[in-house]
DRENFIGU-830256 format. One line per field, with one value per residue: x, y, z of N, C-alpha, C in turn; residue number from 1. Coordinates in steps of 0.1 Angstrom, whole numbers, padded with zeros to 4 digits, always signed. Last residue first. Layout:
! DRENFIGU-830256
nu: c(X|...)
nv: c(Y|...)
nw: c(Z|...)
cau: c(X|...)
cav: c(Y|...)
caw: c(Z|...)
cu: c(X|...)
cv: c(Y|...)
cw: c(Z|...)
num: c(NUM|...)
END
This chain:
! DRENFIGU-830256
nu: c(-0077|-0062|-0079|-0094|-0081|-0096|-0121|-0125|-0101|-0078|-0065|-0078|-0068|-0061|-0053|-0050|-0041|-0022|+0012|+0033|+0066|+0071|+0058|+0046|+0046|+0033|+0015|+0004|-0017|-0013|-0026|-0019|-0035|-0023|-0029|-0021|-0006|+0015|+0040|+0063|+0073|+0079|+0065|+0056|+0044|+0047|+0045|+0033|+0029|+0012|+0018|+0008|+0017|+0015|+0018|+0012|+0004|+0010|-0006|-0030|-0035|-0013|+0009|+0023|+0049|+0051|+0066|+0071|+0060|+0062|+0053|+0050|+0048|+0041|+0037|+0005|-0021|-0044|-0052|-0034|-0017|-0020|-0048|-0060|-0046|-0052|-0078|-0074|-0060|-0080|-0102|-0083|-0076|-0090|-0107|-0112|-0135|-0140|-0135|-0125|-0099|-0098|-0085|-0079|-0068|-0060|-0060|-0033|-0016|+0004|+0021|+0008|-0001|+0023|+0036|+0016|+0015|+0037|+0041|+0060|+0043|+0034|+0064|+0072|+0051|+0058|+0085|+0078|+0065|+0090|+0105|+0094|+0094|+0122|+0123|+0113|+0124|+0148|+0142|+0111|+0085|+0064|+0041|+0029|+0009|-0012)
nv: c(+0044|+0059|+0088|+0086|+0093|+0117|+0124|+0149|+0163|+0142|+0113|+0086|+0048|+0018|-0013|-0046|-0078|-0092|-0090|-0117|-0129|-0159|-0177|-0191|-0165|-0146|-0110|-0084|-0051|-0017|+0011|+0044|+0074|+0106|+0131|+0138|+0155|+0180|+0185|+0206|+0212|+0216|+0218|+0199|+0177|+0181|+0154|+0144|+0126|+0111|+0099|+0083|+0064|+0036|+0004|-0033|-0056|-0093|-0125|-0139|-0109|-0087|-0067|-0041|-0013|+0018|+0043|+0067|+0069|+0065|+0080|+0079|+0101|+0105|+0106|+0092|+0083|+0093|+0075|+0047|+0024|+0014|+0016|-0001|-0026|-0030|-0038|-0060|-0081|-0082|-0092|-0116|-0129|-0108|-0078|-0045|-0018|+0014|+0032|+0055|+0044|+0010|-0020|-0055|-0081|-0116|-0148|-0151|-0121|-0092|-0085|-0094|-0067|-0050|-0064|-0062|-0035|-0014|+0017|+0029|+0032|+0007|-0005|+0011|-0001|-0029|-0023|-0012|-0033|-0055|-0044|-0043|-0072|-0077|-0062|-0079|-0104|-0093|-0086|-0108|-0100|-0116|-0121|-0112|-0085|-0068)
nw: c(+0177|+0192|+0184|+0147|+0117|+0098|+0086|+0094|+0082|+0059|+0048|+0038|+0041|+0024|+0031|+0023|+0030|+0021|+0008|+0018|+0014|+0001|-0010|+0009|+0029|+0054|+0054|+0061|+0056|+0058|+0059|+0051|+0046|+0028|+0006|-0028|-0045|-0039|-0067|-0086|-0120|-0146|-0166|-0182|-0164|-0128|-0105|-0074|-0049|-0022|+0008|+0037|+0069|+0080|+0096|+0086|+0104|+0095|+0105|+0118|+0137|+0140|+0154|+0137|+0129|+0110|+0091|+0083|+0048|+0017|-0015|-0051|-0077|-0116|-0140|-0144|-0130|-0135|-0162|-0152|-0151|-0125|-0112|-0134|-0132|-0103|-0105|-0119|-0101|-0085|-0096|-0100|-0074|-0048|-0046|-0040|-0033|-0021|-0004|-0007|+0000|-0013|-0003|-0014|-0002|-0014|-0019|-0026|-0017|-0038|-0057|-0082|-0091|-0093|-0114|-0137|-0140|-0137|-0134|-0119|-0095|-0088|-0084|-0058|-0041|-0038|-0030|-0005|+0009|+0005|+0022|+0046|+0047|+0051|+0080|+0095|+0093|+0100|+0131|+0134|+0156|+0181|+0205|+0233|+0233|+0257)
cau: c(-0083|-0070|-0066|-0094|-0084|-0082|-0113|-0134|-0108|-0082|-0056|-0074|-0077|-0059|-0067|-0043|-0053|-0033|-0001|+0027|+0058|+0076|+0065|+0058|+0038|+0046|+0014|+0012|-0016|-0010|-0026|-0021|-0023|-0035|-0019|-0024|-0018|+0010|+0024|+0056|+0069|+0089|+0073|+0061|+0065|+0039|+0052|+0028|+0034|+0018|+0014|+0011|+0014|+0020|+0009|+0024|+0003|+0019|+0002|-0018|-0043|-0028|+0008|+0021|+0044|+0052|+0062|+0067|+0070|+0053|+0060|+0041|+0059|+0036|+0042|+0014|-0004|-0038|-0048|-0047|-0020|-0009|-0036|-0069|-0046|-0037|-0073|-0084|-0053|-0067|-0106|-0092|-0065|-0091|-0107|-0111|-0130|-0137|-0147|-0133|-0105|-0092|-0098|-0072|-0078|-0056|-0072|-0047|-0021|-0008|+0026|+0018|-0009|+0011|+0042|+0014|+0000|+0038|+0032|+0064|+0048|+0026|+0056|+0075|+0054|+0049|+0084|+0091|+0057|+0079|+0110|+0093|+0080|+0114|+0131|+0105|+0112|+0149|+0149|+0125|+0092|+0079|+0045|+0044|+0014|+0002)
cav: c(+0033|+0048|+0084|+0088|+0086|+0114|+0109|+0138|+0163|+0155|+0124|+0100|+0061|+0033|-0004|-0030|-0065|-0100|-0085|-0108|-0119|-0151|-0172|-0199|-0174|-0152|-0124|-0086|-0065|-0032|-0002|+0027|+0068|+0100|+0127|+0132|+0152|+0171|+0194|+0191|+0222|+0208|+0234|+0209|+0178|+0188|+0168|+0144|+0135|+0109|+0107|+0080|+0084|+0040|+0015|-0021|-0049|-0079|-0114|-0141|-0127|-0089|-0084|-0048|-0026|+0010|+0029|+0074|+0075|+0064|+0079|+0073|+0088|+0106|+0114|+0094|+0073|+0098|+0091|+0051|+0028|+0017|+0024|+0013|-0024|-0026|-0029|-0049|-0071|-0070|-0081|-0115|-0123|-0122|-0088|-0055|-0027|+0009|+0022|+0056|+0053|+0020|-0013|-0035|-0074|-0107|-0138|-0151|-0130|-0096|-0091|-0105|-0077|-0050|-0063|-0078|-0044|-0029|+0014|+0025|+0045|+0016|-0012|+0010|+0018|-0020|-0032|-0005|-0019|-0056|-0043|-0031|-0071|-0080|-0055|-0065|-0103|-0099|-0084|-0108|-0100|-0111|-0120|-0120|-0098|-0070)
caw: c(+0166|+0198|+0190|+0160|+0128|+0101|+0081|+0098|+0084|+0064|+0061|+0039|+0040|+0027|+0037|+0018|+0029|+0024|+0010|+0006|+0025|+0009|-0022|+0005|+0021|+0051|+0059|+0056|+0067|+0052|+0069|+0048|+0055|+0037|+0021|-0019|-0047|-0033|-0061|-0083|-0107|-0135|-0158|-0183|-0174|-0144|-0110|-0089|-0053|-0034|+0002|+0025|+0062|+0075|+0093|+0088|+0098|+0105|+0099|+0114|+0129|+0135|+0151|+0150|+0128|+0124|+0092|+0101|+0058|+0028|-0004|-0037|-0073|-0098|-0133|-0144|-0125|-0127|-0165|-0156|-0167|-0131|-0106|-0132|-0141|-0108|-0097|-0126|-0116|-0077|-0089|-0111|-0085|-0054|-0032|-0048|-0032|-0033|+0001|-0013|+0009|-0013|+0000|-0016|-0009|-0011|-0016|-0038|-0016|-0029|-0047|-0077|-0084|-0084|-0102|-0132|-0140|-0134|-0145|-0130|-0102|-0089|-0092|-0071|-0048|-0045|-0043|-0014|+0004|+0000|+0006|+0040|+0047|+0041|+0064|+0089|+0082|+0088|+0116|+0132|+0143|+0178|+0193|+0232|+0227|+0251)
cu: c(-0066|-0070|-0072|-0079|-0082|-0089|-0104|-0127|-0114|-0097|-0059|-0073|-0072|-0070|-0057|-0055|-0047|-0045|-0017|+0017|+0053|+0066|+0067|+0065|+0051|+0035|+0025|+0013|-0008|-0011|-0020|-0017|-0028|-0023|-0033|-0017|-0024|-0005|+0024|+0046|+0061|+0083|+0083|+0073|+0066|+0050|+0043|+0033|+0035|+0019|+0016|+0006|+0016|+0015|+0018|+0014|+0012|+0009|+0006|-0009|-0025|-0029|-0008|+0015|+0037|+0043|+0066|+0061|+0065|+0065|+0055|+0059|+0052|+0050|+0039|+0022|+0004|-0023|-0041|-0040|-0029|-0008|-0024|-0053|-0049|-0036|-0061|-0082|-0065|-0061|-0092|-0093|-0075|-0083|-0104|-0105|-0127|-0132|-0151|-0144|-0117|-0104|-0093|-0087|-0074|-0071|-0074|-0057|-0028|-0009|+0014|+0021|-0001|+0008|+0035|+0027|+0006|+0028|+0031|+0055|+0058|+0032|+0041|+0072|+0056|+0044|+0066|+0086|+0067|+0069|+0097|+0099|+0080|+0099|+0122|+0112|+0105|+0139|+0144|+0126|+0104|+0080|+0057|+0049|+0028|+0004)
cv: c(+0028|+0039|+0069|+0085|+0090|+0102|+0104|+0127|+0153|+0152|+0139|+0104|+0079|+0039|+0005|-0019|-0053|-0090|-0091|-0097|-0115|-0144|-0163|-0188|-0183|-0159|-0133|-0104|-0079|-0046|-0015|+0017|+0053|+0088|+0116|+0129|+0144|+0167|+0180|+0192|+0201|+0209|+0222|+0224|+0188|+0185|+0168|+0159|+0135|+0125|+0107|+0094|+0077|+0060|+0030|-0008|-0035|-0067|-0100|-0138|-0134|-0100|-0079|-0060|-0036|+0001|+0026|+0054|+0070|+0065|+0076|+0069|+0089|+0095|+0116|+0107|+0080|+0089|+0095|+0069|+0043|+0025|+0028|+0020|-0006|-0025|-0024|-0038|-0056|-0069|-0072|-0096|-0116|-0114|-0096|-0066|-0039|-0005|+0016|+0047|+0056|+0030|+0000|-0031|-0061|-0100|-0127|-0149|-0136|-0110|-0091|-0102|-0088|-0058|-0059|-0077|-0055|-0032|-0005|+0017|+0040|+0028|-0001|+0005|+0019|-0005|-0028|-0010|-0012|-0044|-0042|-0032|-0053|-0076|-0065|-0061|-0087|-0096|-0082|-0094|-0098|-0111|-0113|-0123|-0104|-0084)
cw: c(+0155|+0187|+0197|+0167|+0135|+0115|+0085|+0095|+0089|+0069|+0060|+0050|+0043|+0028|+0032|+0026|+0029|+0025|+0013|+0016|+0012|+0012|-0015|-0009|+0019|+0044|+0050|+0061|+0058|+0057|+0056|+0052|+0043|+0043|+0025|-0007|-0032|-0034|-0050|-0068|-0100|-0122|-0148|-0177|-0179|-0156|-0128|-0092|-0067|-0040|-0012|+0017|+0049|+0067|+0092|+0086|+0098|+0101|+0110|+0103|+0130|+0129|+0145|+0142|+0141|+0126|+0107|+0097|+0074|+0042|+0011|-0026|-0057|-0090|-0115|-0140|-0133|-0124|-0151|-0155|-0165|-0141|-0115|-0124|-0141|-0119|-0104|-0115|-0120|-0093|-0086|-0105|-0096|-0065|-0046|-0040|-0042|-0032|-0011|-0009|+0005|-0006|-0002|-0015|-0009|-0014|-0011|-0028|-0027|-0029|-0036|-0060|-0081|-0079|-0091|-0114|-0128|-0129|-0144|-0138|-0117|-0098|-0096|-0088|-0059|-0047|-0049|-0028|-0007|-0003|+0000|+0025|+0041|+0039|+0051|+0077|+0084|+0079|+0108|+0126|+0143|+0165|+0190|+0218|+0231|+0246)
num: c(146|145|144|143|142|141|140|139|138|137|136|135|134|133|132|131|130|129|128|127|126|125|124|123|122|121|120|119|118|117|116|115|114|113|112|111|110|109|108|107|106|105|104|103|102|101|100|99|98|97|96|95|94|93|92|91|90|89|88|87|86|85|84|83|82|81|80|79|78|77|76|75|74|73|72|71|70|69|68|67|66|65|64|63|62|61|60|59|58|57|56|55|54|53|52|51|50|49|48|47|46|45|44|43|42|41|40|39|38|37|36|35|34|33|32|31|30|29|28|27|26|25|24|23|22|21|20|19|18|17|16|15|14|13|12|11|10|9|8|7|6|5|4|3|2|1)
END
C-alpha cells in the first residue's frame, strides 16, 4: 500500500485531460493529440505498435486523426480508476469506439478494449507520458492481478 495521494483537483484534471484527447482523436486535431503527450511521451498501441518522442507521436496522431478508420467514430472510456506509478498516475480505463454509417445512421461497436494512461504534472500541467492500449477478447483480456 502507498501513502501517495491525488488531489481532487488533479484527478479531475488528469480526466479533462483523457476527455481532451478523445476529443482531439474524433475531431481529426494532428497537433491536439500530440500536445498533449510529454516530449518523451510514448503510445503503445495493442498491436505492439510503437511511438515514443514528438517526431514518432505526430506521425502517430497524424495515422489516428486523418486516417480512413477516424472517421465517423467517437471513443468512450468508462469504469476510470487511478493509482500511483513512478512518478505519475495511471488511469485505467474500458475503451471502446463506436463508429456510425452516414448513410443509414446505423452505429456499430468497432472496438472494446481497455487503456492504461500514465499521466505525469508538467509545467504545461498534466500530460501523457505512456499510453498502453490493449484488446478486450480472448487471450488478451488481462489476467486478475496484472
Amino acid at each position: 500500500m502507498t501513502d501517495k495521494t491525488l488531489s481532487a483537483d488533479d484527478r479531475n484534471a488528469i480526466y479533462d485531460l483523457l476527455g481532451r484527447l478523445a476529443w482531439a482523436f474524433d475531431t481529426g486535431d494532428v497537433e491536439g493529440i500530440a500536445g498533449l503527450f510529454t516530449e518523451d511521451g510514448t503510445m503503445i498501441q495493442g498491436s505492439g505498435d510503437r511511438f515514443q518522442g514528438p517526431e514518432k507521436l505526430r506521425e502517430f496522431a497524424i495515422r489516428a486523426a486523418t486516417g480512413e478508420r477516424a472517421q465517423n467514430r467517437q471513443h468512450v472510456s468508462k469504469h476510470l480508476y487511478v493509482f500511483p506509478v513512478g512518478d505519475g498516475w495511471t488511469v485505467r480505463s474500458f475503451l471502446q469506439i463506436f463508429v456510425a454509417d452516414p448513410e443509414s445512421g446505423a452505429v456499430a461497436v468497432r472496438t472494446m478494449s481497455y487503456s492504461d494512461d500514465t499521466c505525469v504534472k508538467t509545467n504545461a500541467g498534466w500530460r501523457i507520458k505512456e499510453r498502453r492500449n490493449g484488446a478486450w477478447f480472448g487471450d488478451a483480456i488481462p489476467k486478475p492481478g496484472s
